[in-house]
N, C-alpha and C positions, 0 to 999 in steps of 0.2 A: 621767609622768602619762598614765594614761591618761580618756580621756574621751568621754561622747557628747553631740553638740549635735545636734538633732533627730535625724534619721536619718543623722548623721553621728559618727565617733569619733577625738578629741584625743587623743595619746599620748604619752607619753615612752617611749622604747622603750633609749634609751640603746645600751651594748654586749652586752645579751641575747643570747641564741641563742632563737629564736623555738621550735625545734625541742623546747627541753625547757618552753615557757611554753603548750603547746597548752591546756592545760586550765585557765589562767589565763585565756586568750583565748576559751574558748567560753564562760565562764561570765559574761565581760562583751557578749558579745553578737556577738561579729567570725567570721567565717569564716578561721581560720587558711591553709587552704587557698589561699582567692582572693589572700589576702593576701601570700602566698608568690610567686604566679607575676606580679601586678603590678607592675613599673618603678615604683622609688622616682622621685618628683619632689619633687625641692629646692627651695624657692623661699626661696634663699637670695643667690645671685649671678646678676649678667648674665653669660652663656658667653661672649660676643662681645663681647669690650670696643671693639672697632675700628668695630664697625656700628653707624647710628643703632637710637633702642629700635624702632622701626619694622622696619625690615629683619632685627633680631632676631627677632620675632615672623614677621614673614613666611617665616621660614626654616621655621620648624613648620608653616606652611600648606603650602607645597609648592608654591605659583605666587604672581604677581606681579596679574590682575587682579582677580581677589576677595579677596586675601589681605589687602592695606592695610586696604580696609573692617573685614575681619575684627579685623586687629590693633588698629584703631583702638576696635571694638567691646570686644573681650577689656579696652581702655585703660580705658576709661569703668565697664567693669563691677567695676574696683578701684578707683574714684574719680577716675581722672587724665584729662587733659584731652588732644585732639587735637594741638593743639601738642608734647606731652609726645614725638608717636612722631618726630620731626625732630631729636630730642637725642640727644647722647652719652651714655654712662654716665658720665663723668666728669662732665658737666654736674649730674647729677642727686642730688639729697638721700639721705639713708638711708633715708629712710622712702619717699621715690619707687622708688628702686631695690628695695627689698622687693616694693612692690606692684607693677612692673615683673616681678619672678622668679612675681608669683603670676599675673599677667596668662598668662605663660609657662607654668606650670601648668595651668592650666584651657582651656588653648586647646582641648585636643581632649576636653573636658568627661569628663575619666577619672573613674572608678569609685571610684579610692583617688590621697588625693592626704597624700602625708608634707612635714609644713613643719616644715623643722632650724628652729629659733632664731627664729622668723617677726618676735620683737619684741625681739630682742638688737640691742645698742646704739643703743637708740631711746629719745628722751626721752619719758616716764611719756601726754602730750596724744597725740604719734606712734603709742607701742603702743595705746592703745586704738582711735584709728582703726585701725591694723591688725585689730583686736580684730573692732571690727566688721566689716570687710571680712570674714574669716573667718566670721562666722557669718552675716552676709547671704549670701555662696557657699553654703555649708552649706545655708541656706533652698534659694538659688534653684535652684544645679542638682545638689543633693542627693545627692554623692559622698560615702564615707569619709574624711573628715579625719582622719589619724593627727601628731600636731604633737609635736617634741620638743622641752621646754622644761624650763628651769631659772623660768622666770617663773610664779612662783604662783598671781599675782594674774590674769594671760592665762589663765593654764589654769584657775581657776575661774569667770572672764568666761566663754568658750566653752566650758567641758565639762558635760557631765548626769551623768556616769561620770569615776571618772579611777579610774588607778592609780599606785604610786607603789614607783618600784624604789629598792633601797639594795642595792650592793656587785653588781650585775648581776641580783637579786631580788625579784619584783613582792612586798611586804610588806605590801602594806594595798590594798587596791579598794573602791570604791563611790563614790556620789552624790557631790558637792560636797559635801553637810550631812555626810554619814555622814566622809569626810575634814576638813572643819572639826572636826567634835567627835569627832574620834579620842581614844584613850586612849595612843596609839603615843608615845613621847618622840623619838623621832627626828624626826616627823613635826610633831609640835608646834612642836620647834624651827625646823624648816625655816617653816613657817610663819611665827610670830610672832616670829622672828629677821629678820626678810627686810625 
């Protein structure tokens, strides 16, 4: 799926080769180019399962006395609470630990930010708060969202655009509306099978 939420773009990108989708990708609006040389970021797992989510974060600051602030900051800007940077990953919910990887994400407020599965195994109340965290980011500090998702109902929450690949091939592009009332049977299914 791919998708645009303001000036930002939701994606399913799957196992493509971006290489032969260039003209799929200019024609929804992305820079294939930029998109090439920017560092995938995951925010899918904690890297540091041994560190609190504090000292996690602080590791991408690169010091110790503005960092905490910072990480504590990047905390709040996915919803979660000061307390939350003193914890283990183990300690932490699935839906904490997501907004934990997005926290990680956005620390150094990148350009293009790719979210694998952002609402995978999260119960229906869980993904749309994720839901929203994604597109309040999106608003506030107005990076490329590129998100790969098998979650329908996520990606037509945050996308303006989506695409939608079968068998490694983007098959259908447009609006949310223009994918709801496809003519596509594939796509139907996916849909209103789901």
């Amino acid at each position: 799926m791919v998708g645009k939420v303001g000036s930002s773009i939701a994606a399913e990108i799957g196992t493509m080769r971006i290489t032969e989708q260039i003209d799929a990708l200019t024609t929804l609006d992305i820079n294939p180019f930029k998109y090439l040389i920017v560092p995938r970021i995951l925010a899918s797992v904690i890297v540091f399962p041994i560190l609190t989510v504090c000292a996690d974060l602080i590791g991408i600051f690169g010091g110790i006395k503005e960092a905490k602030r910072l990480a504590i900051e990047k905390l709040n800007d996915v919803g979660l609470e000061e307390n939350i940077a003193e914890m283990f990953p183990v300690e932490l919910s699935g839906g904490m630990k997501k907004r934990v990887a997005l926290a990680r994400a956005i620390a150094h407020n990148p350009e293009i930010i790719v979210l694998d599965e952002p609402t995978s195994g999260l119960d229906p109340i869980m993904s749309d708060v994720v839901n929203e965290i994604i597109i309040k980011l999106s608003q506030d500090l107005r990076p490329t969202i590129i998100t790969i998702t098998h979650d329908i109902h996520s990606a037509f929450k945050i996308a303006d655009k989506i695409a939608v690949l079968y068998e490694g091939e983007i098959i259908s592009h447009g609006t949310v509306q223009e994918i709801q009332n496809t003519n596509n049977e594939y796509i139907k299914k996916f849909i209103y099978c789901i």
